[in-house]
PyMOL commands that place a pseudoatom at each C-alpha (Angstrom):
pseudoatom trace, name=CA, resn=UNK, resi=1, chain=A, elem=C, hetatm=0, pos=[-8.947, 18.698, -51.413]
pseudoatom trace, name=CA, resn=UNK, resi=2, chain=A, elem=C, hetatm=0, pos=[-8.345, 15.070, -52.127]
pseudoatom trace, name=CA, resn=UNK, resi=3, chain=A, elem=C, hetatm=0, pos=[-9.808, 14.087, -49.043]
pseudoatom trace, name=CA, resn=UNK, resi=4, chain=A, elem=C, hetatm=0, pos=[-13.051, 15.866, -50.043]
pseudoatom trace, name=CA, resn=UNK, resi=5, chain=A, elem=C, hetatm=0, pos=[-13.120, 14.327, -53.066]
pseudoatom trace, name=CA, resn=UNK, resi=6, chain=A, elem=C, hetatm=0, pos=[-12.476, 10.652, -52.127]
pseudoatom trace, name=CA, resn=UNK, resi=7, chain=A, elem=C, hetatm=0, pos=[-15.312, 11.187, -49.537]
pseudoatom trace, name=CA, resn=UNK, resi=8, chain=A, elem=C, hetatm=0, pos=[-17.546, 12.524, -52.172]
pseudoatom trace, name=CA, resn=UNK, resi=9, chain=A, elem=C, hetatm=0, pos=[-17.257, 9.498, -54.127]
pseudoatom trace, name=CA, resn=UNK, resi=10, chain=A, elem=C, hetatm=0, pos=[-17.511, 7.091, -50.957]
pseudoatom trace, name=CA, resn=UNK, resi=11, chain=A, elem=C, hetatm=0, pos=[-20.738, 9.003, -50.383]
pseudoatom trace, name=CA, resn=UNK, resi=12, chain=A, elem=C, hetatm=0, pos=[-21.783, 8.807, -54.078]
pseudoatom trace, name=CA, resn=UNK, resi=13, chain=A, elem=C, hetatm=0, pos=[-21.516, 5.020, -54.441]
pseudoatom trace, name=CA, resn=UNK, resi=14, chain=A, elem=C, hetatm=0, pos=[-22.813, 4.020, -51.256]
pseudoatom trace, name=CA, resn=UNK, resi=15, chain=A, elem=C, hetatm=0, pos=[-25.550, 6.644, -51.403]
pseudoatom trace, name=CA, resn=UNK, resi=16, chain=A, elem=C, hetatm=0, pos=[-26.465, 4.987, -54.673]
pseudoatom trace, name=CA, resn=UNK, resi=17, chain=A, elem=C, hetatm=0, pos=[-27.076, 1.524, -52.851]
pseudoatom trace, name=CA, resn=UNK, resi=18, chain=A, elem=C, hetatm=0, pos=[-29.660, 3.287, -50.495]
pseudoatom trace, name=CA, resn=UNK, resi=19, chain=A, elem=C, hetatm=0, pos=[-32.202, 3.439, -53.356]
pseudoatom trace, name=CA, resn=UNK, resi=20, chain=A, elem=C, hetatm=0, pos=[-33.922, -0.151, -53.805]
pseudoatom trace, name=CA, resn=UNK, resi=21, chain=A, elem=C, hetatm=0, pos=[-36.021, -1.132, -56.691]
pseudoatom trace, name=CA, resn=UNK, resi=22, chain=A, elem=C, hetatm=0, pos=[-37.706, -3.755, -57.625]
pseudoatom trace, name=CA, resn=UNK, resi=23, chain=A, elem=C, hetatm=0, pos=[-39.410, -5.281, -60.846]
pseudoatom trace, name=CA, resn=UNK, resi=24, chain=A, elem=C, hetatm=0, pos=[-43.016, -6.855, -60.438]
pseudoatom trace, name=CA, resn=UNK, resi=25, chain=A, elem=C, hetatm=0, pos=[-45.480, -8.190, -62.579]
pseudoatom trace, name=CA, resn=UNK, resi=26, chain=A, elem=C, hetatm=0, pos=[-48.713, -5.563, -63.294]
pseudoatom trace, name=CA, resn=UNK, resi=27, chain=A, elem=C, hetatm=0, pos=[-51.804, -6.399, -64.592]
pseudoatom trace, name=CA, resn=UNK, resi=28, chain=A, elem=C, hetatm=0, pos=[-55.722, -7.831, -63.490]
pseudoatom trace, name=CA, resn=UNK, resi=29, chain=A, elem=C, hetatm=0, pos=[-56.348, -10.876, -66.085]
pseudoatom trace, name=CA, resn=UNK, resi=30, chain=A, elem=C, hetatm=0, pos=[-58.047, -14.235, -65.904]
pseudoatom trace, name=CA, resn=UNK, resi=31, chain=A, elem=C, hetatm=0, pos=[-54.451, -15.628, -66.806]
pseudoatom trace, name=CA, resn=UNK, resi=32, chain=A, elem=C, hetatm=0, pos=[-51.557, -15.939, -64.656]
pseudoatom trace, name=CA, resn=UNK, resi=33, chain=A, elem=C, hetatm=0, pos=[-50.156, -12.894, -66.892]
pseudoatom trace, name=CA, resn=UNK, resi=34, chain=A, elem=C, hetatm=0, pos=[-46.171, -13.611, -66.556]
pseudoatom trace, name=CA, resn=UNK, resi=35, chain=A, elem=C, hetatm=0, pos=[-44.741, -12.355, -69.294]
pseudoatom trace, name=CA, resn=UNK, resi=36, chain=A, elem=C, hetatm=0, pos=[-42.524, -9.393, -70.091]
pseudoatom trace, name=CA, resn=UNK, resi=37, chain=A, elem=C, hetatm=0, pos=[-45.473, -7.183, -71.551]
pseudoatom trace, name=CA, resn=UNK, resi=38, chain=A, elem=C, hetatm=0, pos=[-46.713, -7.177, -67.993]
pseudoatom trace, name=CA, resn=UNK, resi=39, chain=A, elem=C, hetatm=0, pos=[-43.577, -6.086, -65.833]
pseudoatom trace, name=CA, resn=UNK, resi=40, chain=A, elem=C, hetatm=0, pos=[-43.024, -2.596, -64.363]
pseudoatom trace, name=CA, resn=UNK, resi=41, chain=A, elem=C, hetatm=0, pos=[-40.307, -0.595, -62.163]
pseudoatom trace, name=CA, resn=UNK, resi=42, chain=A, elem=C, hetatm=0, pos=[-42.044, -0.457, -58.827]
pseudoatom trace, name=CA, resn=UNK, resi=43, chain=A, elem=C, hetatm=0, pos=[-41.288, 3.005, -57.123]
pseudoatom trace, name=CA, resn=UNK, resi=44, chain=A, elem=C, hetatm=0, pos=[-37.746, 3.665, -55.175]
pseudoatom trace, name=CA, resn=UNK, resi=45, chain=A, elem=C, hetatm=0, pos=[-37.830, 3.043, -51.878]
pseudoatom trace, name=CA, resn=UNK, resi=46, chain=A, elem=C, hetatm=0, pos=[-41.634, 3.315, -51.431]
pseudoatom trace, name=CA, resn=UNK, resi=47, chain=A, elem=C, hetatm=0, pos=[-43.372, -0.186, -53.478]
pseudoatom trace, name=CA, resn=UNK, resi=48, chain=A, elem=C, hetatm=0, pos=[-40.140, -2.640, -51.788]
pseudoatom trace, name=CA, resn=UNK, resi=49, chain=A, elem=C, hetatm=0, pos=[-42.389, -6.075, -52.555]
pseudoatom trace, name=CA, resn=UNK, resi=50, chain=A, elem=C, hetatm=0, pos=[-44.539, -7.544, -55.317]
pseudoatom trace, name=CA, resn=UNK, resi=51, chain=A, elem=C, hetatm=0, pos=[-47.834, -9.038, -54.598]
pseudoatom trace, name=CA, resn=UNK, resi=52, chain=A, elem=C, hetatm=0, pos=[-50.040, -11.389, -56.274]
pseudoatom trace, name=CA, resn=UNK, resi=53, chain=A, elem=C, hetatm=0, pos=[-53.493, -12.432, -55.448]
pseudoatom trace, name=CA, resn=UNK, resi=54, chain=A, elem=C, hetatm=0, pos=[-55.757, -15.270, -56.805]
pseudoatom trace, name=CA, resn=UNK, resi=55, chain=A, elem=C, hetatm=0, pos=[-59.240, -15.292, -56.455]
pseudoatom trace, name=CA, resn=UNK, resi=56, chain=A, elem=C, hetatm=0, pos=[-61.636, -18.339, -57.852]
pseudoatom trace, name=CA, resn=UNK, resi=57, chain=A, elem=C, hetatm=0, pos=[-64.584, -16.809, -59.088]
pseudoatom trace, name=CA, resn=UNK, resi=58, chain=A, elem=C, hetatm=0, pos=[-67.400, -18.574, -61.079]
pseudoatom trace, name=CA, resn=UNK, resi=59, chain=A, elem=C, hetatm=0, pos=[-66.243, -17.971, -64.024]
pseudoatom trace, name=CA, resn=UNK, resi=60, chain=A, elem=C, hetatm=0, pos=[-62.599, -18.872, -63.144]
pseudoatom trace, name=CA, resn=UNK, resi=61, chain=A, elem=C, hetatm=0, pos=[-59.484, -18.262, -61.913]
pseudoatom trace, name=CA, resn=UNK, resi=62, chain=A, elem=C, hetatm=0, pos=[-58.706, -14.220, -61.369]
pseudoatom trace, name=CA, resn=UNK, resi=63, chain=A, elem=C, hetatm=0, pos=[-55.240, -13.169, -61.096]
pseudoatom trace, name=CA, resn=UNK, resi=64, chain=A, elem=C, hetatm=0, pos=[-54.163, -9.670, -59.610]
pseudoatom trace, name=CA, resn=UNK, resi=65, chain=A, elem=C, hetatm=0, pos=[-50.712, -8.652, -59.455]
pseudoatom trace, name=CA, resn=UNK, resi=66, chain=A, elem=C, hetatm=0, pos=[-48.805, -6.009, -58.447]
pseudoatom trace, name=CA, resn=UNK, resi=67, chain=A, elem=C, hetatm=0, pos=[-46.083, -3.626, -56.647]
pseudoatom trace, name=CA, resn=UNK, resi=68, chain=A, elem=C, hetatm=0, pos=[-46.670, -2.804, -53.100]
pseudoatom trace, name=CA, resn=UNK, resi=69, chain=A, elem=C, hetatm=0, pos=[-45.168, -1.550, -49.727]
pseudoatom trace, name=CA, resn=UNK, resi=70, chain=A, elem=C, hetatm=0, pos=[-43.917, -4.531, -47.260]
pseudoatom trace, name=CA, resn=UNK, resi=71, chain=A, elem=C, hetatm=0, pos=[-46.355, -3.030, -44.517]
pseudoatom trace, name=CA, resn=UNK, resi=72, chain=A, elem=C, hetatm=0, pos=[-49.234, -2.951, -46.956]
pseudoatom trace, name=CA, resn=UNK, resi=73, chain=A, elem=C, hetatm=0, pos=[-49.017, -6.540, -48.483]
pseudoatom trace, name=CA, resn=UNK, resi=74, chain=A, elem=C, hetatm=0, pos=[-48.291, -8.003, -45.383]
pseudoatom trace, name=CA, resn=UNK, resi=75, chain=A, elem=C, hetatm=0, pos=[-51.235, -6.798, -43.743]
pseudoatom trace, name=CA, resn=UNK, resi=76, chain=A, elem=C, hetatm=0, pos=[-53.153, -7.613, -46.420]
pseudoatom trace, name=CA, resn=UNK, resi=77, chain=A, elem=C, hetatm=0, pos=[-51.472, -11.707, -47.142]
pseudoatom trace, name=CA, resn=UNK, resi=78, chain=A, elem=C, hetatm=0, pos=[-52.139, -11.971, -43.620]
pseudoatom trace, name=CA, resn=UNK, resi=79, chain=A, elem=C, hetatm=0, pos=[-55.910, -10.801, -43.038]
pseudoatom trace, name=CA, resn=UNK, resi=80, chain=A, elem=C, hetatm=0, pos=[-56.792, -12.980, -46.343]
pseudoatom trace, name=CA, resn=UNK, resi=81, chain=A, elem=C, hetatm=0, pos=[-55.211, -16.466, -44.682]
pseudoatom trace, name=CA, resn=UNK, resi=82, chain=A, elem=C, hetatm=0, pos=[-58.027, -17.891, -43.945]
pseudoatom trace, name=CA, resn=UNK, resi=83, chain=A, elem=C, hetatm=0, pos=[-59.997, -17.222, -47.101]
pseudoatom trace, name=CA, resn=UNK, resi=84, chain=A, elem=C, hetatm=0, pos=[-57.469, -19.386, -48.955]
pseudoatom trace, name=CA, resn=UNK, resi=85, chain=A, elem=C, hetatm=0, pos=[-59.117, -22.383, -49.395]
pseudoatom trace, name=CA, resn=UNK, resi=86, chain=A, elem=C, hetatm=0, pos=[-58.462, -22.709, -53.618]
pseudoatom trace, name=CA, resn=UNK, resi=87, chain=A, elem=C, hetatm=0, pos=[-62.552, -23.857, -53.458]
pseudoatom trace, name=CA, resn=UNK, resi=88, chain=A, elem=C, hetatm=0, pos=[-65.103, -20.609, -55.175]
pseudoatom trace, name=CA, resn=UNK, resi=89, chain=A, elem=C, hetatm=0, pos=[-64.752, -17.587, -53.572]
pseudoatom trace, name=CA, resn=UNK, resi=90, chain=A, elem=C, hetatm=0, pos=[-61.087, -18.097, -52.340]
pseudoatom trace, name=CA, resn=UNK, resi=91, chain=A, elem=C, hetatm=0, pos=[-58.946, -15.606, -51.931]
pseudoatom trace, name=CA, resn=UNK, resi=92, chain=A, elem=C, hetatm=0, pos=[-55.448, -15.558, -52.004]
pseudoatom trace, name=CA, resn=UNK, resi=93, chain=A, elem=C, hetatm=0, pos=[-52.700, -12.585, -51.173]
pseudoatom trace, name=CA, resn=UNK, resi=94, chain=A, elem=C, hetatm=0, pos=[-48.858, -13.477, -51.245]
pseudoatom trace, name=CA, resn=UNK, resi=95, chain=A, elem=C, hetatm=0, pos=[-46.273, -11.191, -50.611]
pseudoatom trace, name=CA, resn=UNK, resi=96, chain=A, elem=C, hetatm=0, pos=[-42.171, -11.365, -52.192]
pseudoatom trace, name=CA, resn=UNK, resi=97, chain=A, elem=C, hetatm=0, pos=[-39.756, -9.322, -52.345]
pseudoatom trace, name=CA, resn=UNK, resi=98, chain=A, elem=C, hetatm=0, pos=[-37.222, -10.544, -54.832]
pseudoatom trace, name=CA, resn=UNK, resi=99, chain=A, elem=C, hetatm=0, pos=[-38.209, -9.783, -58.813]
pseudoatom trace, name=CA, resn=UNK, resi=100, chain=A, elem=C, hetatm=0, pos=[-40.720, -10.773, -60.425]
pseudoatom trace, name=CA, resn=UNK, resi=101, chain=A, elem=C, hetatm=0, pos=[-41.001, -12.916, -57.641]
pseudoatom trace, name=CA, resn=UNK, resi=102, chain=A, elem=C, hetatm=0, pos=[-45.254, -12.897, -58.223]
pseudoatom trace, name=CA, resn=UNK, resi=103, chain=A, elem=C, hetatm=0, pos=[-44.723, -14.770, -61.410]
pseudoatom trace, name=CA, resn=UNK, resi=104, chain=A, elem=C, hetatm=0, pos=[-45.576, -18.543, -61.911]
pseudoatom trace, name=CA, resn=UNK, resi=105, chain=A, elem=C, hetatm=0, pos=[-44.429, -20.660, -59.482]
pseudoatom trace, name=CA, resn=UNK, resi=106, chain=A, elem=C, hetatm=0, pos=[-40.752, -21.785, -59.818]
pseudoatom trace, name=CA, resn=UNK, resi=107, chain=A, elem=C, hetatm=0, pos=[-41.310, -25.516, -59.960]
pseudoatom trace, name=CA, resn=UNK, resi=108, chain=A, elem=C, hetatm=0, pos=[-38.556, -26.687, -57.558]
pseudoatom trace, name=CA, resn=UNK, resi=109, chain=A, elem=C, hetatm=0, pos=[-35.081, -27.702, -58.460]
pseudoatom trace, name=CA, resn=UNK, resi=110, chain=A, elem=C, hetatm=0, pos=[-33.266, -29.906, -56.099]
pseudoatom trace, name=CA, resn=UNK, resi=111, chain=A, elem=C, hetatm=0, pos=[-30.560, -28.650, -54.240]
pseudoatom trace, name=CA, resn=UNK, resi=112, chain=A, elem=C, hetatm=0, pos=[-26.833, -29.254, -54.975]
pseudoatom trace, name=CA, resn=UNK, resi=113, chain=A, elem=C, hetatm=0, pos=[-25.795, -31.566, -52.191]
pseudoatom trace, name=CA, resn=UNK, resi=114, chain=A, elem=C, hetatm=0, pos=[-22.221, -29.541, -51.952]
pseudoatom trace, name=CA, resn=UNK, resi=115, chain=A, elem=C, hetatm=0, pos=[-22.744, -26.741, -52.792]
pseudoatom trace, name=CA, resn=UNK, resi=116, chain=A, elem=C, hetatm=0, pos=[-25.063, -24.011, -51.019]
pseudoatom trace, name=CA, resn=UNK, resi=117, chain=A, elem=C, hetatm=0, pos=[-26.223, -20.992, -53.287]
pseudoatom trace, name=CA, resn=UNK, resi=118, chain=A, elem=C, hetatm=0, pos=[-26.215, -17.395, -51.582]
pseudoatom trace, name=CA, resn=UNK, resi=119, chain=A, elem=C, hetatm=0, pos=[-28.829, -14.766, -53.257]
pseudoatom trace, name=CA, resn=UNK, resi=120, chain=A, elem=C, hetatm=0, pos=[-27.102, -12.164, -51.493]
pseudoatom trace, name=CA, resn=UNK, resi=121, chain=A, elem=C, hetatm=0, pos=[-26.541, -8.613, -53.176]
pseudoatom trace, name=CA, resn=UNK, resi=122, chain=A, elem=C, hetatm=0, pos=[-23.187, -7.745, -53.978]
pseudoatom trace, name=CA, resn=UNK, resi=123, chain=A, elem=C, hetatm=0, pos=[-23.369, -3.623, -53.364]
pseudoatom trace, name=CA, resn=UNK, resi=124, chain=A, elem=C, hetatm=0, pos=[-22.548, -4.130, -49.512]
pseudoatom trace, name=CA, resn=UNK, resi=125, chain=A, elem=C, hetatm=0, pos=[-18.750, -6.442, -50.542]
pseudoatom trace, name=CA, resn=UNK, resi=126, chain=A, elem=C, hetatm=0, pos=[-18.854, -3.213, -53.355]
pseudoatom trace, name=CA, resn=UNK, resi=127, chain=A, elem=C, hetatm=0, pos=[-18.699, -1.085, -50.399]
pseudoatom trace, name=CA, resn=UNK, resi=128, chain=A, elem=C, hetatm=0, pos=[-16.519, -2.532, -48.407]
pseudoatom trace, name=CA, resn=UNK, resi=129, chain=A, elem=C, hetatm=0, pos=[-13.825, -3.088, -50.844]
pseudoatom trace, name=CA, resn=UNK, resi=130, chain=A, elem=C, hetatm=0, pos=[-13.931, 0.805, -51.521]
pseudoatom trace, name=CA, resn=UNK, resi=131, chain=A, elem=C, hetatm=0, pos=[-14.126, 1.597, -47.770]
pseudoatom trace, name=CA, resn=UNK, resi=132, chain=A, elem=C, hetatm=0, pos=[-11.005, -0.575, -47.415]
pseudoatom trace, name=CA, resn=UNK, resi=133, chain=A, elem=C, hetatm=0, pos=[-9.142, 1.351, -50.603]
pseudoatom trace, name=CA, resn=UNK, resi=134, chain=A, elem=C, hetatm=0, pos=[-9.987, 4.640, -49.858]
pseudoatom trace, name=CA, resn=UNK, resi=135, chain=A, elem=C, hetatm=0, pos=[-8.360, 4.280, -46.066]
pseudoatom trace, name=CA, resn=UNK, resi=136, chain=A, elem=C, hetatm=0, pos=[-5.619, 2.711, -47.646]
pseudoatom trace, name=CA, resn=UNK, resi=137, chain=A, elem=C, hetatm=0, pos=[-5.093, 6.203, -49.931]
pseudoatom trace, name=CA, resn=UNK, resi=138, chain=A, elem=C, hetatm=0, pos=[-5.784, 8.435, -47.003]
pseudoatom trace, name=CA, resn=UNK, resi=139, chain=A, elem=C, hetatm=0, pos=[-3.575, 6.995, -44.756]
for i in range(1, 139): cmd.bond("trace and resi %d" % i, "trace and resi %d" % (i + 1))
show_as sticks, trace
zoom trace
C-alpha cells in the first residue's frame, strides 16, 4: 500500500511537468503593444511558442503578436525571410519560445566574464531529487 502510494505521487509530480505553458503577448496594434494588458496563457501543450510579426505599411509600422504551435510559426518565420527587408511592404515573422519572449527587444547586457547564466528549468533536478528519495524509502 505504501508502495502504491509513493508511486502515485512520483506519477503526480512528474505528470504535472508534462504540461507546458507559456505566456505571450496578444494583440494587432500600430504599437509594439508590450505591456501587461496585452499578455495571455497560451494553451497547454498545443500554442508551445509566441510569435510576433511586423509589417511596414504606409501608414506605419503594424505589429501582430501572438501564441502559436512551434510547427506553425516556424513555417511561417521561415516562408516570410525574404520579405524582411524593414523598407514598405516588409514583412516580418519571428518565432520564441521563452515568455513573453515577442515583447520589445531586450537591449543586450554584456555578459559576466566568470560567470555563465543557465535558463534551464528546474522541474527535471525536482524530479530527480524525488526519484532519488523515493528509492531510498522503498528500498
Amino acid at each position: 500500500m505504501r508502495l502504491l502510494a509513493l508511486s502515485s505521487l512520483l506519477l503526480l509530480l512528474l505528470g504535472s511537468g508534462l504540461a507546458l505553458q507559456i505566456q505571450c503577448y496578444q494583440c494587432e496594434m500600430t504599437h509594439d503593444c508590450s505591456t501587461p494588458e496585452f499578455i495571455v496563457n497560451c494553451t497547454v501543450n498545443v500554442q508551445d511558442m509566441c510569435q510576433k510579426e511586423v509589417l511596414v505599411k504606409e501608414d506605419g509600422v503594424h505589429y501582430r503578436k501572438s501564441c502559436a504551435s512551434s510547427g506553425a510559426c516556424l513555417i511561417a518565420s521561415s516562408g516570410y525571410q525574404q520579405f524582411c527587408t524593414g523598407k514598405l511592404n516588409s514583412v516580418c515573422i519571428s518565432c520564441c519560445n521563452t515568455p513573453l519572449c515577442n515583447g520589445p527587444r531586450q537591449k543586450k547586457r554584456p555578459q559576466p566574464s566568470a560567470a555563465i547564466t543557465l535558463n534551464t528549468p528546474r522541474l527535471p533536478v525536482l524530479s530527480f531529487n524525488i526519484i532519488i528519495l523515493l528509492s531510498s524509502i522503498l528500498c
